[in-house]
C-alpha positions in Angstrom: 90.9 42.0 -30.1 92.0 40.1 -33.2 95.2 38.5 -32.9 97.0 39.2 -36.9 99.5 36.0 -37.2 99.8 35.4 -40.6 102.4 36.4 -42.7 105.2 36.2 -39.8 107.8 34.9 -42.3 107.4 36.4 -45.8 108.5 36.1 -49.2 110.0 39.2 -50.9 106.8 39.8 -52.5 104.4 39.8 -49.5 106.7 42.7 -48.1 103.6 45.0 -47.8 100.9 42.6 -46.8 103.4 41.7 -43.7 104.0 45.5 -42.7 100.4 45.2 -42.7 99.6 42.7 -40.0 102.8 43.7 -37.9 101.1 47.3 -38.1 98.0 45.3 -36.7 100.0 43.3 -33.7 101.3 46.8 -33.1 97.8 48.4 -32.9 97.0 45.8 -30.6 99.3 45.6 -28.2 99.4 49.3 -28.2 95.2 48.9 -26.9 96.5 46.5 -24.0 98.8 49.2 -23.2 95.9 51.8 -23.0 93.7 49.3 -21.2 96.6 48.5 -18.3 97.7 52.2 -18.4 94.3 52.9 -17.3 94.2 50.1 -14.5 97.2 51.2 -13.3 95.7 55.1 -13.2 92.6 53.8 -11.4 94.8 51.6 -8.6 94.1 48.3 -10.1 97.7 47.2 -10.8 100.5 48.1 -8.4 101.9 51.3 -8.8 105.4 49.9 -9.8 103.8 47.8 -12.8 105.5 48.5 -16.1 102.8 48.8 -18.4 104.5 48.6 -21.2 106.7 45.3 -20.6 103.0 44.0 -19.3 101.7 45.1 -22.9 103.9 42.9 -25.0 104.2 40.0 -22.2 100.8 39.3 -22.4 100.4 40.1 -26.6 103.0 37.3 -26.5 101.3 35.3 -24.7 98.0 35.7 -26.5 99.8 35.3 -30.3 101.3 31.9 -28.6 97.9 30.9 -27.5 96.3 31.7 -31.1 99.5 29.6 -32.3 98.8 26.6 -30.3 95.1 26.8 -31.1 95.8 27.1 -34.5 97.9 23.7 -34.2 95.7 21.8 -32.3 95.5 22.1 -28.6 92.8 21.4 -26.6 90.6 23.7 -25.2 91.9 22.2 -21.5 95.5 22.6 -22.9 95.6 26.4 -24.0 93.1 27.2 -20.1 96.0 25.8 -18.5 98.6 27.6 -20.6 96.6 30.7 -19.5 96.7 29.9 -15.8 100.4 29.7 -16.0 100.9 32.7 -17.6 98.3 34.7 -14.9 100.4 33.1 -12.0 103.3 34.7 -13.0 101.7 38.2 -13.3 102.6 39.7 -9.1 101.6 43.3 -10.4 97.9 42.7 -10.3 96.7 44.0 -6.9 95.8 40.3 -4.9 98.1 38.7 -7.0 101.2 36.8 -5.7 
């Protein structure tokens, strides 16, 4: 998964290039939504999970992570960031 970031605020001129790479966050968070549909199909997330507010929850939380990486947080930083966000996620099976 490549995580497309750039061109979030545009000038008139990069109109097309930024279609572009929101086409490519689209693409993507469309494949997380194939990838939990089919967890959810084979019983690995409850069967109440919204795939599709899961989807963009965790393409958020992925383009925030690329952000903060971008800017400079440490490896330790963004891990932790990642365990927050997995702790708030009660729709995997085991999960609280």
């Amino acid at each position: 998964m490549h995580i497309a970031l750039g061109l979030i605020e545009y000038a008139p001129d990069e109109h097309d290039l930024a279609l572009e790479t929101r086409e490519i966050r689209d693409r993507e968070r469309r494949e997380l939504l194939k990838l939990l549909d089919a967890g959810l199909a084979a019983g690995e997330l409850e069967q109440d999970a919204d795939t599709e507010v899961l989807a963009r929850f965790l393409a958020s939380v992925f383009e925030g992570l690329s952000i903060q990486a971008r800017d400079g947080a440490t490896v330790s930083q963004l891990q932790a960031v990642g365990r927050a966000a997995a702790s708030g996620l009660p729709w995997a099976k085991g999960g609280t």
